[in-house]
C-alpha positions as CSV (number, residue, x, y, z in Angstrom):
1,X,0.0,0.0,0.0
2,X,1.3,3.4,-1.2
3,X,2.4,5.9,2.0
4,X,-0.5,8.4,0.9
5,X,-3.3,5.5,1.5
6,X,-1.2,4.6,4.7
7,X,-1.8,8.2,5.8
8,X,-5.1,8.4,4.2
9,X,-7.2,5.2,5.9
10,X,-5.1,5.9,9.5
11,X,-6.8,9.4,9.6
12,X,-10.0,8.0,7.9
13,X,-10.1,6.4,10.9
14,X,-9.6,9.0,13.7
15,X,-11.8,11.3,11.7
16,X,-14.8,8.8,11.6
17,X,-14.3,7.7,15.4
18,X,-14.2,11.1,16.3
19,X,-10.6,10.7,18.0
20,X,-10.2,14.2,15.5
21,X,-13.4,15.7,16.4
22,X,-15.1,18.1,13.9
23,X,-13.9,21.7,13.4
24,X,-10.9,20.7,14.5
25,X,-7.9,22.3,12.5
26,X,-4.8,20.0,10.9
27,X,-1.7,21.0,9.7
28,X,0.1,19.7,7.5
29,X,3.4,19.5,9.2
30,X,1.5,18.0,12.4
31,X,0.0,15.3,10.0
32,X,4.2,14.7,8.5
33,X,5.2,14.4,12.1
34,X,1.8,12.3,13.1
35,X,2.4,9.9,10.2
36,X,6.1,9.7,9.6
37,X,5.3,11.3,5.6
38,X,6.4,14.0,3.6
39,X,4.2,16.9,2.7
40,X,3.0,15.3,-0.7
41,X,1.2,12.2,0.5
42,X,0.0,13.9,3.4
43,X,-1.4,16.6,0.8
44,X,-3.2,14.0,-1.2
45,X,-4.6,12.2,1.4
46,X,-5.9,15.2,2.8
47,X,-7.6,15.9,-1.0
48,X,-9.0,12.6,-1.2
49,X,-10.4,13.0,2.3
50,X,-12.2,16.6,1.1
51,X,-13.4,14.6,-1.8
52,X,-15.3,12.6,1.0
53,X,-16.5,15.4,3.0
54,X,-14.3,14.4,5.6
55,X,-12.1,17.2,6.0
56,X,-11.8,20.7,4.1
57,X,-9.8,24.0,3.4
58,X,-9.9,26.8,6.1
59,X,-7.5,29.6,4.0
60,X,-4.2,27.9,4.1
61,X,-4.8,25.1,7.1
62,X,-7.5,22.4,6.7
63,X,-10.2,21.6,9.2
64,X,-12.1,18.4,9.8
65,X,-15.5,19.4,8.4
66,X,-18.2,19.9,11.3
67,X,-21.2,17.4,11.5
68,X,-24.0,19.3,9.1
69,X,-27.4,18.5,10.3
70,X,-28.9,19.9,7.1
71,X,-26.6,17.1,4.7
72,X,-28.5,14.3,7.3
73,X,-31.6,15.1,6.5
74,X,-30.7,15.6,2.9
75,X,-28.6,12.3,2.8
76,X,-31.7,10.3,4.1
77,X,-33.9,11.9,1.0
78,X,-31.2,10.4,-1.2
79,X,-30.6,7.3,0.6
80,X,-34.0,6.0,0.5
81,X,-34.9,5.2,-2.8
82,X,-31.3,3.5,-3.2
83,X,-32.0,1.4,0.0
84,X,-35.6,0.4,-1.4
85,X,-34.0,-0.4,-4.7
86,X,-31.4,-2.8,-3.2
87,X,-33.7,-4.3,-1.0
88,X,-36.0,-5.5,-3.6
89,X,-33.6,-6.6,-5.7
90,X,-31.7,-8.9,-2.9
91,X,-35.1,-10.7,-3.1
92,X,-35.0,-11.7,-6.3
93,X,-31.2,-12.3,-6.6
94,X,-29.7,-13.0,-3.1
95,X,-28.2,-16.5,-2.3
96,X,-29.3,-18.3,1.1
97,X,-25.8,-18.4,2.0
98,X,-25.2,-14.9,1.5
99,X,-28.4,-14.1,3.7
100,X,-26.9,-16.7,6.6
101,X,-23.7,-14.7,6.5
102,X,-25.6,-11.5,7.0
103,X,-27.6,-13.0,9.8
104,X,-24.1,-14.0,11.6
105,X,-23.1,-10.6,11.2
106,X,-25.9,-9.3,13.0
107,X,-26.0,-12.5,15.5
108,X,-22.4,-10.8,16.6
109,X,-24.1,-8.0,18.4
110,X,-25.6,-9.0,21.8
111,X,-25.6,-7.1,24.9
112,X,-22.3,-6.1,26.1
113,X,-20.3,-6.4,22.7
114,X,-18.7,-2.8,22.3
115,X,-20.4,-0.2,20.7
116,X,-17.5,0.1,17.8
117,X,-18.4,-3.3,16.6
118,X,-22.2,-2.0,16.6
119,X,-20.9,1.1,14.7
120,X,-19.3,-1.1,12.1
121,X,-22.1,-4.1,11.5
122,X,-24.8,-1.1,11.3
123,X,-22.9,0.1,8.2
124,X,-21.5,-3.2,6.8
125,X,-24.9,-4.3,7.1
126,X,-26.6,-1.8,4.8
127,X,-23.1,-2.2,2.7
128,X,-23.7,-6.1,2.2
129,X,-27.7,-5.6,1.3
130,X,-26.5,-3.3,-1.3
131,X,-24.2,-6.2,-2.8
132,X,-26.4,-8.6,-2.6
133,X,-28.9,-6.6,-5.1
134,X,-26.0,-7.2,-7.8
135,X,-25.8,-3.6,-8.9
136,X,-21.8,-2.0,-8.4
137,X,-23.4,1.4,-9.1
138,X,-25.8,0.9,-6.1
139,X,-23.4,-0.3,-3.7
140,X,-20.8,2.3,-4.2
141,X,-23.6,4.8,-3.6
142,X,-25.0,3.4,-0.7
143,X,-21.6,2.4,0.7
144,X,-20.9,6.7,0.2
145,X,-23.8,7.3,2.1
146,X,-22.7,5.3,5.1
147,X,-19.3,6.7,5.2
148,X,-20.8,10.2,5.1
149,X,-23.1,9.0,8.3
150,X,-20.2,7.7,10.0
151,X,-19.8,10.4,12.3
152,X,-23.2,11.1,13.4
153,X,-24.0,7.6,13.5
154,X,-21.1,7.2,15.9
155,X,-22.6,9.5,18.3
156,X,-26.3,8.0,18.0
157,X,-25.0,4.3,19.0
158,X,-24.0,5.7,22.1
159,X,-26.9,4.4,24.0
160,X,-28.4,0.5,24.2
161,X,-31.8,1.5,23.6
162,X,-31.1,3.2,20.0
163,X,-28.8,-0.4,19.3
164,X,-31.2,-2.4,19.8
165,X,-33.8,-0.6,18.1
166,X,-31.5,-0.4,14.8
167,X,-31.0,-4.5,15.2
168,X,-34.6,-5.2,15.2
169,X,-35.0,-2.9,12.1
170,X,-31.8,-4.6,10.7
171,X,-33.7,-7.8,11.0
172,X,-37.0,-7.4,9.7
173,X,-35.1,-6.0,6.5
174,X,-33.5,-9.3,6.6
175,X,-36.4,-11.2,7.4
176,X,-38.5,-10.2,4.9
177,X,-35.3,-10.6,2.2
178,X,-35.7,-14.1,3.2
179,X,-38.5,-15.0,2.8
180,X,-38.9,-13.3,-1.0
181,X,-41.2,-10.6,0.1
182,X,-39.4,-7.6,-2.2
183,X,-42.6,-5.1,-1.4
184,X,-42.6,-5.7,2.4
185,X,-38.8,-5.3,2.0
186,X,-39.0,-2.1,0.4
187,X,-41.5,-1.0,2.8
188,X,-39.0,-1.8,5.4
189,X,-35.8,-0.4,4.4
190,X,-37.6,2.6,3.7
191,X,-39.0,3.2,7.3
192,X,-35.9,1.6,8.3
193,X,-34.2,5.1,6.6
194,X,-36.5,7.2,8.5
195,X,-35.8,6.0,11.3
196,X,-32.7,6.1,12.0
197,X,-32.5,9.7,10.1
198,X,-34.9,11.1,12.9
199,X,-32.5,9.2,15.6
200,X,-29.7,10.7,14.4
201,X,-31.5,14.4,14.4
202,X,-33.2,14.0,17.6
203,X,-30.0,12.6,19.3
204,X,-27.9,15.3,18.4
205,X,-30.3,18.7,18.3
206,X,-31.0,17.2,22.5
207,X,-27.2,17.1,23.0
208,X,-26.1,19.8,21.2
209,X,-25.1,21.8,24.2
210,X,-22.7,18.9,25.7
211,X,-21.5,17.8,22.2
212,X,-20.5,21.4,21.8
213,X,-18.7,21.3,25.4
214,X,-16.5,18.4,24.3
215,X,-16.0,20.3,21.0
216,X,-18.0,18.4,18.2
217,X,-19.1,21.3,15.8
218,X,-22.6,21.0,14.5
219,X,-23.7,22.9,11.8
220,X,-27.2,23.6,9.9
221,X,-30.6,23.4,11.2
């Protein structure tokens, strides 16, 4: 792996679990002495990381870009139809296998397991739906989507209650996947959007004050 994907996944990472919180401000000669790189990979990992929405340009410094509440809203209106799509399809095209390995991934999160591994089956979840519908061009989008939710979706898997509440939903998706039901599916995977778009809202408009205290920067709304 080249030194600017090195650099580029490693502070993926801290961005996405919020160990760099949001309006936070990098430097490019911190990120050469953080990562042991020279000033060009660093560069273009920090342009492929703008690309994402991840990070972006504050005059000559960069900043990690705050959590928009506006772009959750607006992500959910663009996430649903793609999510209904993919869900109907995996009825008609999904192998039983495929759906038992989903269901293990799922069966993984009990009470107790750490919320990072929540975190991570919520969006490999929706990630491995999409696949399963056969269409690259949905996946990729869907797969964007989640990467973009990361953050706030970090913060909304905080408690047990909201968890468990995604894992149901998770599972009636996958239930009615099984059993070749593509319009119940759809129905779903659209509520299923909803959902988790008024969570992530609700979740972080009540905690705005104490996010704001530990220095996550919210934007919009």
């Amino acid at each position: 792996m080249s030194q600017m994907l090195l650099i580029h996944d490693r502070l993926r990472e801290m961005i996405l679990s919020l160990d760099i919180g949001p309006g936070e401000r990098l430097t490019e000669r911190w990120l050469e002495t953080q990562f042991q790189g020279s000033r060009t990979p660093v560069r273009a990992a920090l342009m492929r990381l703008e690309g994402a929405g991840l990070v972006q340009r504050d005059g000559r410094h960069w900043v990690v870009a705050p959590i928009d509440l506006g772009e959750i809203a607006a992500l959910a209106e663009f996430r649903e139809p793609l999510e209904v799509t993919a869900a109907r399809l995996a009825c008609a095209r999904a192998e039983a296998a495929e759906l038992d390995a989903i269901e293990a991934m799922l069966d993984a999160c009990r009470p107790g397991v750490p919320r990072e591994a929540w975190h991570k089956v919520g969006t490999d979840f929706h990630v491995a739906l999409a696949r399963l519908a056969g269409n690259a061009f949905l996946a990729r989008a869907i797969e964007g989507v989640m990467t973009r939710l990361a953050r706030p979706r970090w913060l909304e898997v905080w408690t047990e209650a909201s968890r468990a509440q995604a894992w149901a939903e998770h599972r009636r998706i996958l239930g009615c996947i099984r059993r070749r039901e593509p319009e119940a599916a759809a129905r779903e995977a659209a509520e299923h959007v909803r959902d988790t778009r008024d969570r992530l809202l609700r979740s972080l408009e009540e905690d705005r004050r104490g996010l704001r205290a530990r220095g996550v920067v919210l934007v919009g709304r």
